[in-house]
ZAMARGU-4260 file (C-alpha; in steps of 0.2 Angstrom, whole numbers, plus 5000, padded with zeros to 4 digits):
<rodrens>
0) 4865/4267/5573 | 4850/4259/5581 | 4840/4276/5579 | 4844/4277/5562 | 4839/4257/5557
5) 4823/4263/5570 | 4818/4278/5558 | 4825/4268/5541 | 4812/4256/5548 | 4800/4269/5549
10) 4800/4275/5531 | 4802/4257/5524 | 4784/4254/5535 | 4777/4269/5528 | 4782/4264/5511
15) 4776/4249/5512 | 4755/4257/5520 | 4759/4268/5506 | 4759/4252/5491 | 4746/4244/5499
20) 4735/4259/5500 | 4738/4262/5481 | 4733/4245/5478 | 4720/4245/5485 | 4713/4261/5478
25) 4717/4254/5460 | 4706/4240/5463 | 4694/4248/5470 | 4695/4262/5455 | 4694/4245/5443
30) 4679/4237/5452 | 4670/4255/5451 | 4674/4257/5433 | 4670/4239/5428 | 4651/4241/5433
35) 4650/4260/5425 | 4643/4250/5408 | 4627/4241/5419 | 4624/4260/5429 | 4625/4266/5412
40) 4612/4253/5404 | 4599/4254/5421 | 4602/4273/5417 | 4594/4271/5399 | 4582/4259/5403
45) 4573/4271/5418 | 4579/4289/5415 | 4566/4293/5402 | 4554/4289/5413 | 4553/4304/5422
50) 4539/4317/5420 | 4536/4324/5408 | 4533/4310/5398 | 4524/4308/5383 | 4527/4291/5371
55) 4522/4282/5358 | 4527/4263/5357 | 4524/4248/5347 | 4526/4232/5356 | 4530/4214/5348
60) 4530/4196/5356 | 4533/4180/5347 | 4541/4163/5350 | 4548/4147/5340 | 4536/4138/5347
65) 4516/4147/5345 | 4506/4138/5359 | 4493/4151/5363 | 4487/4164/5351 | 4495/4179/5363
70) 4512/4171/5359 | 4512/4179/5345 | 4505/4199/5344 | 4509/4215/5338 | 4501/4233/5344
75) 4503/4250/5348 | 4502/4262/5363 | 4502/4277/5369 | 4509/4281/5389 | 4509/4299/5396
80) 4517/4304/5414 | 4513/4323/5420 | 4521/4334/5433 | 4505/4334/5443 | 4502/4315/5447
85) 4490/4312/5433 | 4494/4296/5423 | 4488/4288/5405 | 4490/4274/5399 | 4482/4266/5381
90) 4490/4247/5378 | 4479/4239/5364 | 4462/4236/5373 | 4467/4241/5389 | 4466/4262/5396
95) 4471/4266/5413 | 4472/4284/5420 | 4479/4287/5438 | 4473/4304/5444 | 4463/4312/5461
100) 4470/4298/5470 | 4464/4283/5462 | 4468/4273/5446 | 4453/4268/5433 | 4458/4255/5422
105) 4446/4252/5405 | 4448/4234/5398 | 4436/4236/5381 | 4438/4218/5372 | 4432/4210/5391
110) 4420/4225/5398 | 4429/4227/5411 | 4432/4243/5423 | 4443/4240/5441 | 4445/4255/5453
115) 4461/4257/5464 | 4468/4268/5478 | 4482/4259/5476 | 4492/4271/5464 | 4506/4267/5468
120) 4507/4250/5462 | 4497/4256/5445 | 4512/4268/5442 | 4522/4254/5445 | 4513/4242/5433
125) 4511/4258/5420 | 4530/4258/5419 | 4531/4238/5416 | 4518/4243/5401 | 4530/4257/5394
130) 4544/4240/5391 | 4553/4240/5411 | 4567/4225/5408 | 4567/4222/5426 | 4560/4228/5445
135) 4578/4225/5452 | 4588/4242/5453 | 4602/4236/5459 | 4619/4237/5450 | 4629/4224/5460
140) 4613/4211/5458 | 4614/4215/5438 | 4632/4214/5437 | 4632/4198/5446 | 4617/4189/5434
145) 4623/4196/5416 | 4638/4200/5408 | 4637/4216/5395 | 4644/4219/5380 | 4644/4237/5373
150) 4641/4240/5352 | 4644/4252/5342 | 4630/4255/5329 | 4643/4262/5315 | 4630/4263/5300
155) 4618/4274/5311 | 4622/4289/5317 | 4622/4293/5335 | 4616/4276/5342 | 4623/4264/5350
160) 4617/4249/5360 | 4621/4235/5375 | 4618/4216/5376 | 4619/4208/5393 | 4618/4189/5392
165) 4614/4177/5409 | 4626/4169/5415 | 4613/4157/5418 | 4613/4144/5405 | 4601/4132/5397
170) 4602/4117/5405 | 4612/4103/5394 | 4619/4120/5384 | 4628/4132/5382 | 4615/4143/5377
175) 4612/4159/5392 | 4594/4158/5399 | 4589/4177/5395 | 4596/4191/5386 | 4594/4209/5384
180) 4597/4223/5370 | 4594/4242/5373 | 4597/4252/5356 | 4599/4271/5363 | 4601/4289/5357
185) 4617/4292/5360 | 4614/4312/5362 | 4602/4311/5374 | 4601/4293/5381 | 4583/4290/5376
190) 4578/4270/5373 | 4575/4269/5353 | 4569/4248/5356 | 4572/4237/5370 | 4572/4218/5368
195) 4570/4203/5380 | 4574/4184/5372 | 4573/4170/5387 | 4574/4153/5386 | 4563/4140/5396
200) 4567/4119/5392 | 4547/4111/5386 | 4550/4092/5386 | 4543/4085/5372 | 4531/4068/5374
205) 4539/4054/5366 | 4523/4051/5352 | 4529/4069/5347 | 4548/4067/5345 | 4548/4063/5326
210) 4536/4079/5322 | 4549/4091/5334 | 4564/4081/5324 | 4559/4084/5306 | 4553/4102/5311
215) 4568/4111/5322 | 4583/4098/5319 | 4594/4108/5312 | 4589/4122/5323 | 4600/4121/5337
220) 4583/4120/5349 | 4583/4100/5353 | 4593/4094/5366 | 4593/4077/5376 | 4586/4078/5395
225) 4591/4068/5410 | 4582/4052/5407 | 4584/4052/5389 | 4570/4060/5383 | 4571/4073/5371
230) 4566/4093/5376 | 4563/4108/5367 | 4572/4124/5370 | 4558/4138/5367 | 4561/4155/5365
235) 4550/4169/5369 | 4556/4187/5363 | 4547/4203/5367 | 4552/4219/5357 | 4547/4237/5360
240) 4553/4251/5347 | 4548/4266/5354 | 4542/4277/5339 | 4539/4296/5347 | 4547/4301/5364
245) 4544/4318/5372 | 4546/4326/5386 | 4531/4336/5385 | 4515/4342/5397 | 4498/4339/5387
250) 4484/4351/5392 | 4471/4336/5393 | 4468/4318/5394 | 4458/4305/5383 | 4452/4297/5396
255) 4445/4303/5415 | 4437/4293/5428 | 4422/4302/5426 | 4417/4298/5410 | 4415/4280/5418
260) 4410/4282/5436 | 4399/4292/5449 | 4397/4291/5466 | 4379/4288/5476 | 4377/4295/5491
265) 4386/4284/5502 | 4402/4290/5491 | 4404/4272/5484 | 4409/4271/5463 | 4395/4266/5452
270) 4394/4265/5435 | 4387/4280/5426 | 4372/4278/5418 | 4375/4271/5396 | 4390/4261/5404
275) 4381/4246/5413 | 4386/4234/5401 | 4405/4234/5409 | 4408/4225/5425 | 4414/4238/5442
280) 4428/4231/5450 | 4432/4241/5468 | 4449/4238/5475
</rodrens>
């Protein structure tokens, strides 16, 4: 009698591991597949990049509220990342070419020419230029700060798109402090426009309340601050439609470092000779 309540005992133990095991694995499974949506949007937003890479963007900024004239802008580049280390870059005024080592970046509007052997962090910055939403790769970090939602784009074929919202909110509001939206090929996961909207609080100086009032009162953008003065919830969106993406060597460049630079004996960079009316920076 007491060996069988001993091996009845037994079973009922293993039985019991046996549940708990389960349960675990199902949460487990559940926690996995609840963050599949955020690997799948990190995913979109860096796959692409890989070489080769050739692609045309136009990038747009604005805000509700215009207080400097690059709060608002529109242009177009051009980005290309080879199998062989070489780099190009064309945003507006700005040309940057990583290659032998070193990255040349040509500001024309300021006459402006810097040197780095950092390539590195050029690649880096590069990336941030093709429309990067952010230098944090990590899953559980992204998971933690936004909340996704998945959408069908129904009248389009073959796209589809994700929105993470902060949980992060708008002091005073229920408004999240950032958001992001991805628009992606379905087929073949490639970005077809990312777009940033984040929210800062400007407190407004009380001689300028009435202007604020009759301007955005019914904008959903004035909201009362601590001490009772009034603040302004300004938005600043950034949008990058990418227009022309391949996956594509190119046979040469629009840009190389010796079309700008020499070096003198000493094997120090100077400029070459038409091209002293820019201003050598060396890193």
């Amino acid at each position: 009698m007491f060996s069988k309540i001993i091996i009845n005992s037994r079973y009922w133990l293993i039985g019991l591991f046996s549940v708990i095991l389960l349960s675990s694995f199902k949460a487990s499974s559940q926690s996995i597949d609840s963050l599949q949506p955020y690997r799948h949007f990190m995913q979109v937003c860096t796959g692409y990049q890989s070489a080769p890479l050739q692609l045309n963007v136009n990038y747009k900024v604005n805000s509700n509220l215009v207080l400097h004239p690059y709060d608002t802008a529109s242009m177009n580049g051009y980005f290309y990342i080879g199998t062989t280390g070489k780099a190009y870059m064309q945003f507006g005024d700005v040309e940057q070419i990583i290659e032998d080592s070193i990255a040349l970046t040509v500001n024309h509007s300021t006459q402006q020419i810097s040197v780095s052997a950092d390539v590195g962090k050029s690649g880096q910055l590069l990336k941030r230029y093709i429309g990067s939403l952010t230098n944090d790769t990590s899953v559980q970090n992204l998971s933690r700060a936004f909340n996704i939602t998945t959408i069908l784009e129904t009248n389009i074929v073959a796209q589809n798109a994700y929105e993470l919202y902060s949980y992060a909110l708008v002091p005073g509001t229920v408004l999240p402090k950032q958001v992001m939206r991805v628009v992606f090929d379905s087929a073949t996961n490639y970005p077809i426009e990312i777009a940033t909207l984040r929210r800062t609080v400007l407190p407004i100086d009380p001689q300028d309340s009435v202007a604020f009032k009759t301007r955005f009162e019914n904008q959903n953008v004035l909201i009362r601050i601590p001490n009772g003065g009034l603040a302004f919830v300004r938005e600043y969106t950034n949008v990058y439609s990418y227009l022309n993406l391949r996956k594509e060597e190119v046979d040469s460049l629009p840009l190389k470092s010796s079309d700008y630079l020499l070096k003198d004996e000493t094997g120090e960079y100077q400029l070459k000779p038409g091209k002293e009316t820019y201003r050598l920076s060396v890193q």
